[in-house]
N, C-alpha and C positions, 0 to 999 in steps of 0.2 A: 475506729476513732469516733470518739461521741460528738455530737451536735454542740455546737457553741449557739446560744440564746443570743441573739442582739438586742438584745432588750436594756433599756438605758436605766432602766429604774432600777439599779443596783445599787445598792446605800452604804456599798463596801467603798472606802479609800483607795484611788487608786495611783500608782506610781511610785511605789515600797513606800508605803503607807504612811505618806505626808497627803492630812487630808485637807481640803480648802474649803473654809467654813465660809457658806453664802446665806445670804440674808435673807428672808423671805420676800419675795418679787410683788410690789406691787404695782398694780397697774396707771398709766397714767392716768387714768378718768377719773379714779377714784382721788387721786392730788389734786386734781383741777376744781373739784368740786367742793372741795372740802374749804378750800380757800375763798376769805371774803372778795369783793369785788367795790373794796371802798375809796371812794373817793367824796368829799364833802360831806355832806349829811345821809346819816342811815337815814332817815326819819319820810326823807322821798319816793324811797323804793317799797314801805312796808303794806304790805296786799291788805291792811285792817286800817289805815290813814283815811279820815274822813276827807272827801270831796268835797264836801261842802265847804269847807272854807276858803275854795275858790272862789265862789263868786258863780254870777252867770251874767254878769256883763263888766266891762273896762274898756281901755283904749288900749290900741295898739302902739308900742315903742318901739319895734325894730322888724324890717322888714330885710330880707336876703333875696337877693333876684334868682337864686338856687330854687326858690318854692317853698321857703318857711319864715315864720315870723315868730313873735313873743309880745303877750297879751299883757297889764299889768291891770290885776281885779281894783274893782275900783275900791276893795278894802285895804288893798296895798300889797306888797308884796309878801310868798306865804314862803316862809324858810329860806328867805332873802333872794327868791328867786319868782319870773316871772313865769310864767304861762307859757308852757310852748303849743303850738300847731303848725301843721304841712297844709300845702297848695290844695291838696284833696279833701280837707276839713271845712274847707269854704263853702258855703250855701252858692248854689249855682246863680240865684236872683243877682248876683256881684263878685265877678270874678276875682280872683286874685289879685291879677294885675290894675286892677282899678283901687285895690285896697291901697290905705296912706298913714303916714303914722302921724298919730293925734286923732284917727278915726275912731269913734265910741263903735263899739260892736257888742254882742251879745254873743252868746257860746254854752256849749255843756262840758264841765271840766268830765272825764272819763280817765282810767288808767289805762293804759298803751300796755296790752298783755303781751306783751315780746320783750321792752325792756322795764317795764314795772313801774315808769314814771306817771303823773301828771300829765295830759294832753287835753287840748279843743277838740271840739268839732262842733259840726254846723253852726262856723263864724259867722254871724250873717251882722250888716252894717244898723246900727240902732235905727237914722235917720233914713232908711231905704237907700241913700248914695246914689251915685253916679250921672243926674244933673245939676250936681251943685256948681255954682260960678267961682266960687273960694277954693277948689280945690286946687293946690300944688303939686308937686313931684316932691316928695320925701326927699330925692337926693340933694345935697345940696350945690348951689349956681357955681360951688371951684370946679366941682367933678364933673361939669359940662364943658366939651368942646367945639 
């Protein structure tokens, strides 16, 4: 009795010869990538978007106790959006947590090569900070208990 092949690559029909026509398989990475990733403006994420017209100094508008905030150049805002930076972007002369919003700062706008935005770093406070008499707490005296 001869040898039966088990070999799958047979391009014969089988099962009295209704044959079932398949697609060609494509793999998912190749769909994933192919696909844009749009939300609001292209115009933030493109790797040839001149930096410069951040700016390298503004004030801060919004601070999150998470460890990041959002800068607004003192030319205004660029594609209707501010400035963002993390807690680790801050000049060590002034930590984080001493930062406040309405504080003048200075900064280098950079692209953040993981997600292609706009980012600070080394935020550091215009007026050196931290013995000023006028400084407040950002939050405001509801959210005190």
């Amino acid at each position: 009795m001869p040898r039966r092949s088990d070999s799958r690559s047979d391009s014969r029909p089988r099962g009295g010869g209704r044959g079932r026509s398949r697609s060609p398989r494509r793999s998912k990475r190749d769909d994933s990538r192919s696909r844009g990733r749009g939300r609001g403006s292209r115009s933030a994420g493109r790797p040839g978007e001149a930096l410069s017209e951040w700016g390298t100094s503004g004030v801060i508008v919004d601070l999150k106790g998470s460890g990041f905030g959002f800068i607004r150049p003192d030319t205004g805002k660029v594609n209707d959006k501010d400035l963002y930076f993390h807690c680790t972007a801050v000049n060590k002369a002034c930590p984080f947590d001493e930062l406040r919003v309405n504080d003048e700062v200075t900064y280098e706008a950079i692209r953040d090569d993981r997600k292609g935005h706009p980012t600070a770093k080394n935020v550091t406070l215009k007026n050196g900070g931290g013995g000023s008499s006028k400084r407040r707490s950002s939050r405001s005296d509801s959210r005190r208990r």
